[in-house]
Every structure is written in C-alpha cells, then in structure tokens.
C-alpha positions as CSV (number, residue, x, y, z in Angstrom):
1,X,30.0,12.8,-76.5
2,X,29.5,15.5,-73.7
3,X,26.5,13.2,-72.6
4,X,28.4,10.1,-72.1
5,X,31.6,12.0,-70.5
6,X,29.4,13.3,-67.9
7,X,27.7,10.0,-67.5
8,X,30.9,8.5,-66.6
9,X,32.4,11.8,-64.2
10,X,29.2,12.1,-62.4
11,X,27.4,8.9,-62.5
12,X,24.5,9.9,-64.5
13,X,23.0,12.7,-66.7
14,X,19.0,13.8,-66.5
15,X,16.7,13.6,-69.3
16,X,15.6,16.8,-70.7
17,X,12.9,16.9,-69.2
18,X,14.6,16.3,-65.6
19,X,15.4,19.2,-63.0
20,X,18.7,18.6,-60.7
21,X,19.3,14.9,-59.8
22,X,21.3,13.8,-57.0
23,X,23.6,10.5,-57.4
24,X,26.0,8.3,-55.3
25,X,28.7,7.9,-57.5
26,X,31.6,5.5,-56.1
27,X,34.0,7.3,-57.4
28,X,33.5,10.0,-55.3
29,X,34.8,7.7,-52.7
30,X,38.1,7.3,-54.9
31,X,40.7,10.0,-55.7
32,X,41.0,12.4,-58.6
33,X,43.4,12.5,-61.1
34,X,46.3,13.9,-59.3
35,X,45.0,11.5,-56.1
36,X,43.1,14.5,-53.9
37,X,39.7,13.9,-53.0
38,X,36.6,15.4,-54.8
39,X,33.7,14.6,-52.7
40,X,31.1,16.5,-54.5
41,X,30.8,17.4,-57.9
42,X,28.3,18.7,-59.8
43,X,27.2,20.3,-63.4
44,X,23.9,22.2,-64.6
45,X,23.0,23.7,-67.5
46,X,21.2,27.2,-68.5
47,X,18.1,25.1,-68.1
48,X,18.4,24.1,-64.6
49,X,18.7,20.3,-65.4
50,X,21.9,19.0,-64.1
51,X,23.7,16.3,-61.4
52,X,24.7,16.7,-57.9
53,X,27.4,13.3,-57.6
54,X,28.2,12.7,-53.6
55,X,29.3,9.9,-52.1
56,X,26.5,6.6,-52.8
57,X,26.1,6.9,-48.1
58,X,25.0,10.2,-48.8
59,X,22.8,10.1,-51.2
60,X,19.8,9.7,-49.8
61,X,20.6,12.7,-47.2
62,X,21.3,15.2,-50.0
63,X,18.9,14.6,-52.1
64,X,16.4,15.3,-49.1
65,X,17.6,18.7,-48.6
66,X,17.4,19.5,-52.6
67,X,13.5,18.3,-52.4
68,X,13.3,21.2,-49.7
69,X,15.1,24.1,-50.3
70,X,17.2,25.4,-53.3
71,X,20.6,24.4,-54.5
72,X,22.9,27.3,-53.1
73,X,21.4,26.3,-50.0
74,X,22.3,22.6,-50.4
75,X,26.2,23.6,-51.6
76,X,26.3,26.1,-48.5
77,X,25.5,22.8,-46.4
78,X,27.5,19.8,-48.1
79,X,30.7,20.3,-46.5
80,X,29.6,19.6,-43.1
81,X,27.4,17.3,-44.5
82,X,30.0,15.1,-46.4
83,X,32.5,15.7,-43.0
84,X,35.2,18.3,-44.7
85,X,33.6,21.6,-42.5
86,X,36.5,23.3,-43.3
87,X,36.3,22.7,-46.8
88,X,33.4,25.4,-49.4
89,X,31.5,24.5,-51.9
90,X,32.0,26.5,-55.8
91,X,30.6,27.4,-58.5
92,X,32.0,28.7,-62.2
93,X,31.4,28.2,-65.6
94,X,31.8,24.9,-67.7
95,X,32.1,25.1,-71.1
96,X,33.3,22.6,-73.6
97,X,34.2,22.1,-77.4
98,X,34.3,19.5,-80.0
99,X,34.6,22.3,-82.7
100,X,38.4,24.5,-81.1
101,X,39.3,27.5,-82.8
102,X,41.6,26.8,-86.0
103,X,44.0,29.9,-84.1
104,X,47.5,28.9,-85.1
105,X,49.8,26.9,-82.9
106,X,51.8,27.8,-80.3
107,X,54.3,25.6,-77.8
108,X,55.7,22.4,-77.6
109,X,54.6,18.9,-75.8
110,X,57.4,18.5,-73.5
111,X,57.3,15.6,-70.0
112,X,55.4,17.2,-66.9
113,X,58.6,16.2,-64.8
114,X,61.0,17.3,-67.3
115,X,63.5,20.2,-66.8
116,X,62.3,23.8,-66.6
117,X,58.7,23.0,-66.0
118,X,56.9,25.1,-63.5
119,X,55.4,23.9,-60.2
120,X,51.8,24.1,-61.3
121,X,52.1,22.1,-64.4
122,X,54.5,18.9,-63.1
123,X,51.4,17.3,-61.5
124,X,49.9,17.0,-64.9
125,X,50.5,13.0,-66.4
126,X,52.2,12.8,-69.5
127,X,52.7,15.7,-71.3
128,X,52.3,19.5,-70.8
129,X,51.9,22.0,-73.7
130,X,54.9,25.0,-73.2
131,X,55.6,27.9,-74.5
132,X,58.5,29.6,-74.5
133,X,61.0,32.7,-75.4
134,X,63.9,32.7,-77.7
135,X,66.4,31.8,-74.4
136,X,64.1,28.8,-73.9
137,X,62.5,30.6,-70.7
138,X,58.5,29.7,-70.1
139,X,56.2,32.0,-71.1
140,X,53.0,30.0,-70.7
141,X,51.5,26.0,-70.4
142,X,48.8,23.9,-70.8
143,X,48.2,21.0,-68.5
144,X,45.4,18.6,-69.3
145,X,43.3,16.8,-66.7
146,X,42.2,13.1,-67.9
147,X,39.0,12.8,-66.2
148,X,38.1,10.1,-68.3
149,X,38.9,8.7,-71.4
150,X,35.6,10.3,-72.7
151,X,36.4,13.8,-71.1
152,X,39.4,16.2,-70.5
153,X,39.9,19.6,-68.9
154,X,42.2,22.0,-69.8
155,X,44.2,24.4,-67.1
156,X,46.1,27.2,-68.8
157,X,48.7,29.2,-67.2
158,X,50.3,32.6,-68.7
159,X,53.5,34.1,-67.1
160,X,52.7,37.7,-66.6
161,X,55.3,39.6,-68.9
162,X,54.0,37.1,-71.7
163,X,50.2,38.4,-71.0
164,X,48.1,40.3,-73.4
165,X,49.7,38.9,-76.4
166,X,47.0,35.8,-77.6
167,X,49.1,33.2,-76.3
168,X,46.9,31.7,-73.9
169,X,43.9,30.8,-76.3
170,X,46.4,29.6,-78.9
171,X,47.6,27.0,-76.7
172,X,44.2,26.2,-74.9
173,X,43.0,25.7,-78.6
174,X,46.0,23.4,-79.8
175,X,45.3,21.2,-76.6
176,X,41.7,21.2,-77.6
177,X,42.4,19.6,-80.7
178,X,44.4,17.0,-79.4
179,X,42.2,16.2,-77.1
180,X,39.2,16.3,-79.7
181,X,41.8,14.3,-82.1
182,X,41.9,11.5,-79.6
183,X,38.3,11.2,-79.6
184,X,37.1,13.0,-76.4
185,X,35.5,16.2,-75.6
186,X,37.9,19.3,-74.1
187,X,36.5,21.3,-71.4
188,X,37.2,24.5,-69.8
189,X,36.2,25.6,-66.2
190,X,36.8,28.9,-64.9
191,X,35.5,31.7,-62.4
192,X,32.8,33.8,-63.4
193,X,35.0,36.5,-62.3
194,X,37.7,35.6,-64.5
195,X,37.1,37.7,-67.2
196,X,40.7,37.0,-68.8
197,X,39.8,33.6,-68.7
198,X,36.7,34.1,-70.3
199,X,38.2,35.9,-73.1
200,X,40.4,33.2,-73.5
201,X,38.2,30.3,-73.8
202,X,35.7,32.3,-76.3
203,X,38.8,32.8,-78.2
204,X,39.3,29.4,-78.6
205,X,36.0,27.7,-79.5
206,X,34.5,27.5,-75.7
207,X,31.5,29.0,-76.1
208,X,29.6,30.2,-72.7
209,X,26.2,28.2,-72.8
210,X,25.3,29.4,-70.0
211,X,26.5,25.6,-67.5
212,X,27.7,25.5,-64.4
213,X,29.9,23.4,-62.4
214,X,29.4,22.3,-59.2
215,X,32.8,21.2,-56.7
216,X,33.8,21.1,-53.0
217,X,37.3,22.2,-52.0
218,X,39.6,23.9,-49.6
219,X,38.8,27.6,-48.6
220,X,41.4,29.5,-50.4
C-alpha cells in the first residue's frame, strides 16, 4: 500500500536494491491539494533508497547534480534550479501507519467551512475532525490532506490551554483509522525538532522508521 501511494505522489518508487532516483513527475507541474505549487518532492528511507520528483524539464539537470555531489547539496541548489530562489528546500520525518493506535476517540467530523472552524483547518476538503470544550469552544483539529486516493496526511492542531492532556494523538489516531477504513495508508510528516509532534505520532501508531521527506517551499 505505502509502495503504490508513493508510486502515484512521486512518480515512481526504487527497487531495494536502488539508491536515490530522480523523476519528472507531471504533476509537479500541477497544483497540490489546496491548489499551491509543490515543485519538488521527495521521500528516502533509513536505507538511503528513495525519489527526488521535479518537474519532467528538469529532470535530466537534477539528476546530474545527484550523480556528483550529495543530496543536501542538491536540495541546497533546487530552488534556483527549479526558478523559486526565494523559496528552501526541507527536510522532516515521514512516518506512516496501516496499524493506528486503538486510543479511544475523541472529536467530531464537522464541514471545513462550517461555523467555528479555525483558519488553519477550513482549507481542508470535506471534513475536519474537532474537538471541543463543554461551551462548544475548539480545543484541537485534524485536517486530512488527500494526496491520493492511495495516500493521506494528517495535520494536527492543539489549542494551547487544551495541551498536555493526550488529545492530540487521540484525534490523529481516530483520523488514521478512517483513513485506513477507506482503504489508504495515513501518513504523518513533521520536524525533526518537533518533539511534541513526535510524541504524538508514536502515540498513535506512527512509528519513526527512520524516512525522510523531501519538499520545497517558502522561507518561513
């Protein structure tokens, strides 16, 4: 399952025996889910076997500077490369699950645009997973990002009076097993720094193999 999703995100996924292989994947021409562009993406596991997807007119040209120098030197280089200078390339940890945490529920599915939904979450399509206090105030979310119909990520969100208390990985493992229900595999990206969000996503069944993802965006 996380084979074919990342068939499908990237363009391609290496044999085992493969190192990093760059692709031109047209959808990197295309937009995202919530219609920004993503010119570069990018996924490697503890291995070193993974995919660099850029544009397909690129191609060629990034996949000459991999045969030459290592890939932190490549990432430094893509944005000029791929004409977004002003733009940095990432890097955080992947995980994903088929197997969530059985933690007990928490939240409701309400409508992204409905009322009392926060900024962050009303981009999200469809529905968002909220949590709430007793006065109906939000204490936390889960908006899902449909990569594919093979592959979704989760983005969690946790208002900070409502922090420390387990809700978080609750709700990130209730979305996982709706996403899992529906036949795809959950996945769960997050700064190595983030050691909350680390916590959180061990907590519910996102083990840290040890992948990496890849991505090119605008300096914060």
């Amino acid at each position: 399952m996380l084979a074919r999703f990342l068939q499908v995100w990237l363009g391609a996924w290496p044999a085992p025996d493969q190192g990093i292989t760059v692709v031109g994947h047209p959808a990197r021409d295309k937009p995202r889910w919530d219609g920004a562009e993503q010119l570069m993406l990018g996924v490697t596991d503890a291995g070193g076997r993974g995919v660099l997807s850029v544009p397909p007119a690129h191609r060629d040209e990034v996949a000459a500077l991999l045969a030459r120098m290592p890939l932190d030197d490549v990432l430094a280089r893509l944005p000029g490369l791929l004409g977004r200078p002003e733009q940095v390339c990432f890097t955080g940890v992947f995980r994903w699950s088929q197997t969530p945490a059985e933690l007990p529920g928490a939240g409701e599915w309400e409508p992204a645009d409905g009322p009392g939904i926060p900024d962050w979450l009303r981009p999200f399509p469809g529905e968002v997973l909220i949590a709430r206090d007793a006065g109906g105030a939000y204490l936390a979310g889960v908006g899902l990002k449909p990569h594919d119909v093979s592959g979704v990520e989760i983005s969690v969100g946790t208002d900070e009076r409502a922090r420390g208390q387990g809700l978080a990985r609750r709700l990130v493992a209730k979305a996982a097993r709706r996403i899992v229900a529906g036949g795809a595999v959950a996945t769960y990206l997050h700064d190595p720094a983030n050691t909350a969000s680390a916590h959180v996503a061990d907590a519910a069944g996102f083990p840290d193999h040890g992948w990496k993802i890849h991505a090119m965006a605008g300096a914060a």
